[in-house]
C-alpha positions in Angstrom: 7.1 -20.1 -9.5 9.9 -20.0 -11.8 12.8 -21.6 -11.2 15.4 -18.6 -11.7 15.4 -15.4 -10.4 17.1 -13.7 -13.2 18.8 -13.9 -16.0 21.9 -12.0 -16.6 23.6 -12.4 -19.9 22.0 -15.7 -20.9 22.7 -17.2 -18.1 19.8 -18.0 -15.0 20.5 -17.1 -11.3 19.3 -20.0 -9.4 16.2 -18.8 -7.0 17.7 -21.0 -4.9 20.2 -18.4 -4.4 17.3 -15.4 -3.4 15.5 -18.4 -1.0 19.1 -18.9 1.3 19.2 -15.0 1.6 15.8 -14.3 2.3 16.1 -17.5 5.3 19.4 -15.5 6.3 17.5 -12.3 6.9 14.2 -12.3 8.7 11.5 -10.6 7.9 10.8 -7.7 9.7 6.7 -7.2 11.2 5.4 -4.9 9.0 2.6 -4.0 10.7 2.1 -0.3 11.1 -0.8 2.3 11.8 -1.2 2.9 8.1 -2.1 -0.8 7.6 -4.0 -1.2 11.1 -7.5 -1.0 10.6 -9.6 0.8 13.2 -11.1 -0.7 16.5 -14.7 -0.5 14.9 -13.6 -2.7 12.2 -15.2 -6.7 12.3 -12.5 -8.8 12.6 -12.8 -10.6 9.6 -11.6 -7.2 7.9 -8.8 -7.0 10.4 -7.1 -10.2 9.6 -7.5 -9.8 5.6 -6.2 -6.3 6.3 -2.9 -7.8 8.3 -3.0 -11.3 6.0 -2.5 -8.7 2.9 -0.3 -6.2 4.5 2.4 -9.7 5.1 1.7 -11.1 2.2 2.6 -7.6 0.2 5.9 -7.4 2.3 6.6 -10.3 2.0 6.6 -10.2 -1.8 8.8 -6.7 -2.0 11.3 -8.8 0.3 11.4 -11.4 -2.6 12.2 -8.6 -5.1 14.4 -7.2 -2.9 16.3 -10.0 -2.5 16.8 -10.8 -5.5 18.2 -7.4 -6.6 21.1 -8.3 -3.7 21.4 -11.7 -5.2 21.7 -10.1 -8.6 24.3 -7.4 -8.0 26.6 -9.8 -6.2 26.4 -11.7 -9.6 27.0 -8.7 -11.4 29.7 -8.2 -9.1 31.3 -11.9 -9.6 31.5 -11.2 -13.3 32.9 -7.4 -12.9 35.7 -8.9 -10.8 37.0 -11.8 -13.4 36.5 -9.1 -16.0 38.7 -6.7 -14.0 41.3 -10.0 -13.6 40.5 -9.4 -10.0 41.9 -12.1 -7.7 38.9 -14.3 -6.9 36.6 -12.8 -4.4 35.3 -15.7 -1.5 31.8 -16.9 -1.8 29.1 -15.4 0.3 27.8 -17.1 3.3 23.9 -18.3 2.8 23.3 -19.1 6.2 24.4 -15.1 7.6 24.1 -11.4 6.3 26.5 -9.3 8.2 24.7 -6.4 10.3 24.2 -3.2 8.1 24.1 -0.2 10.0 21.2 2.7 9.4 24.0 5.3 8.1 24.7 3.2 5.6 21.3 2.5 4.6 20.9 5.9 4.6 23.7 6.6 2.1 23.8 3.8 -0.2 20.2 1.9 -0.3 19.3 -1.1 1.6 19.5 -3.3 -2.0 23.6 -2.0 -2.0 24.3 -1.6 1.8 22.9 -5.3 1.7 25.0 -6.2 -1.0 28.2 -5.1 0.1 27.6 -6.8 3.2 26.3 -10.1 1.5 28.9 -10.3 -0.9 33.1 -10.1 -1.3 32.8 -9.7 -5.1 31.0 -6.5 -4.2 33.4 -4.9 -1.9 36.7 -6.5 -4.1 35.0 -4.3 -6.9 34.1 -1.3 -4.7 37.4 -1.6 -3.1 38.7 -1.2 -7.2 37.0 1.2 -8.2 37.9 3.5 -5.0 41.3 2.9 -5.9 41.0 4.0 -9.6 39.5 7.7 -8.4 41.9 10.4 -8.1 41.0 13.0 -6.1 43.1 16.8 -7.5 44.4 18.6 -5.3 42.1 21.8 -6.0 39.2 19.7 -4.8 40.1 18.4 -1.7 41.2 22.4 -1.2 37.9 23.1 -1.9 36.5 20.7 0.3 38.3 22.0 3.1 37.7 25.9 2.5 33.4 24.8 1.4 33.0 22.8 4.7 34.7 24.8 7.5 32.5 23.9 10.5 34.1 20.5 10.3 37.7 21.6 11.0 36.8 23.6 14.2 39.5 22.4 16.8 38.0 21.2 19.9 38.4 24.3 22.1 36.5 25.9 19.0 33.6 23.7 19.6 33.8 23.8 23.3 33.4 27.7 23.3 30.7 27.7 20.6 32.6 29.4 17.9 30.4 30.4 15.2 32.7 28.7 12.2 31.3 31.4 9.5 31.2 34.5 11.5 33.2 34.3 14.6 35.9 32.0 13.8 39.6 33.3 13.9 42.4 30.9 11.9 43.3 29.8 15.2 40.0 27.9 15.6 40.4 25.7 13.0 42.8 22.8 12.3 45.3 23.5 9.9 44.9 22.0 6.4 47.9 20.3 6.1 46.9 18.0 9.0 43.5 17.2 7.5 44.5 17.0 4.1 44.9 13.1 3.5 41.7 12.5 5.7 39.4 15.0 3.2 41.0 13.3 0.3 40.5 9.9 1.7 36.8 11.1 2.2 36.4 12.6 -1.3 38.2 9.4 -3.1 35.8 7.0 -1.1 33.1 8.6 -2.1 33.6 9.0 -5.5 34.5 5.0 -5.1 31.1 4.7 -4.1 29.4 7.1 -7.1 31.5 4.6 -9.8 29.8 1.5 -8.2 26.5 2.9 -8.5 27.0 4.0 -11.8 28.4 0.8 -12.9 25.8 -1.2 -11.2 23.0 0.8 -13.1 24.3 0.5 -16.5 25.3 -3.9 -15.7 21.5 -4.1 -14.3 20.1 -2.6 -17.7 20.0 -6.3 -19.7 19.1 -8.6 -16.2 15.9 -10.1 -17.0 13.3 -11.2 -14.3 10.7 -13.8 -14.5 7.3 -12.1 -12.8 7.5 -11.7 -8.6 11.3 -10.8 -8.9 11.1 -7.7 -10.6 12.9 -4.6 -8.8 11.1 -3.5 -5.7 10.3 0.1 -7.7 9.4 -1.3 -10.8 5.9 0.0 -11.1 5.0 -2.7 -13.6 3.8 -4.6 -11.1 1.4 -3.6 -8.3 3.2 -3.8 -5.1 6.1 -1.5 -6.4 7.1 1.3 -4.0 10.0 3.8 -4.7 12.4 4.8 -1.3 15.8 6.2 -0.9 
């Protein structure tokens, strides 16, 4: 096996770096009723069934742990380019708990990576702060999205926000305006950092068994949101 897991601008990323995250995060049993075969089956085929099945997972969690590995590098190098004070190292031994929402919303390879790693969230944090949010489109927000400004006495009667609804059954803009725009700034925070992470990812090099989990030039790849 190689002894980097990437390189990123000339420079390897140690695997020992992918090894202390992978021992930080166990592996989950992948076992499921797609790779179960059936009770008729001779054993023989049911433990090369499950010894490929782990073996499989087991290399996608290598690529995926890498790309965590990688972006916190990315991420390092963003920061001291940005002359952004010094972000603290991440921990090998732990990986914060990452809830499903925010799988959901960002991809376990960034919700993993903003957990994993300060020079992530120092450059996050940045770029949130950069976005400026007009006025017209926090407005908008409000006016586009009115079932989530029913007051409480709204929602305990059942008031239909888009039929029913009277001005007295919503909260008044004026006290929800810095929360939307709060909302709308964050997530325009996050849409920077995933464009900047695609276009710093584009000249990362992988030796063979590190390639991205969705790269289909290799034969385990698989492609999730």
């Amino acid at each position: 096996m190689s002894e980097h897991a990437a390189v990123v601008s000339g420079e390897p990323v140690p695997v020992e770096r992918v090894d202390a995250l992978l021992a930080a995060v166990p592996a989950r049993d992948t076992r499921t009723a797609r790779d179960r075969p059936s009770a008729q089956d001779p054993e023989t085929a049911r433990t090369e069934a499950r010894t490929e099945a782990l073996a499989r997972a087991e290399r996608q969690r290598r690529r995926w742990a890498t790309q965590v590995v990688v972006t916190d590098e990315l991420a390092r190098r963003a920061c001291a380019e940005r002359g952004l004070a010094p972000p603290g190292e991440v921990s090998p031994q732990r990986v914060p708990a990452v809830s499903g929402t925010e799988v959901a919303d960002l991809g376990s390879i960034v919700a993993v990576a903003l957990a994993h790693s300060p020079a992530a969230r120092a450059l996050l944090a940045a770029l949130e702060a950069e976005q400026r949010v007009p006025e017209e489109a926090v407005r908008d927000y409000y006016v586009r999205n009115r079932d989530r400004f029913l007051t409480k006495d709204a929602l305990r009667r059942g008031v239909d926000p888009f039929a029913t609804a009277t001005a007295d059954d919503f909260r008044p803009y004026e006290r929800v305006r810095d929360d939307v725009a709060r909302e709308l700034r964050r997530a325009r925070g996050r849409q920077a950092f995933f464009d900047w992470l695609d276009r710093a990812r584009e000249g990362v090099a992988y030796p063979a068994g590190h390639e991205h989990p969705g790269d289909p030039a290799h034969p385990d790849h698989e492609h999730r949101h």
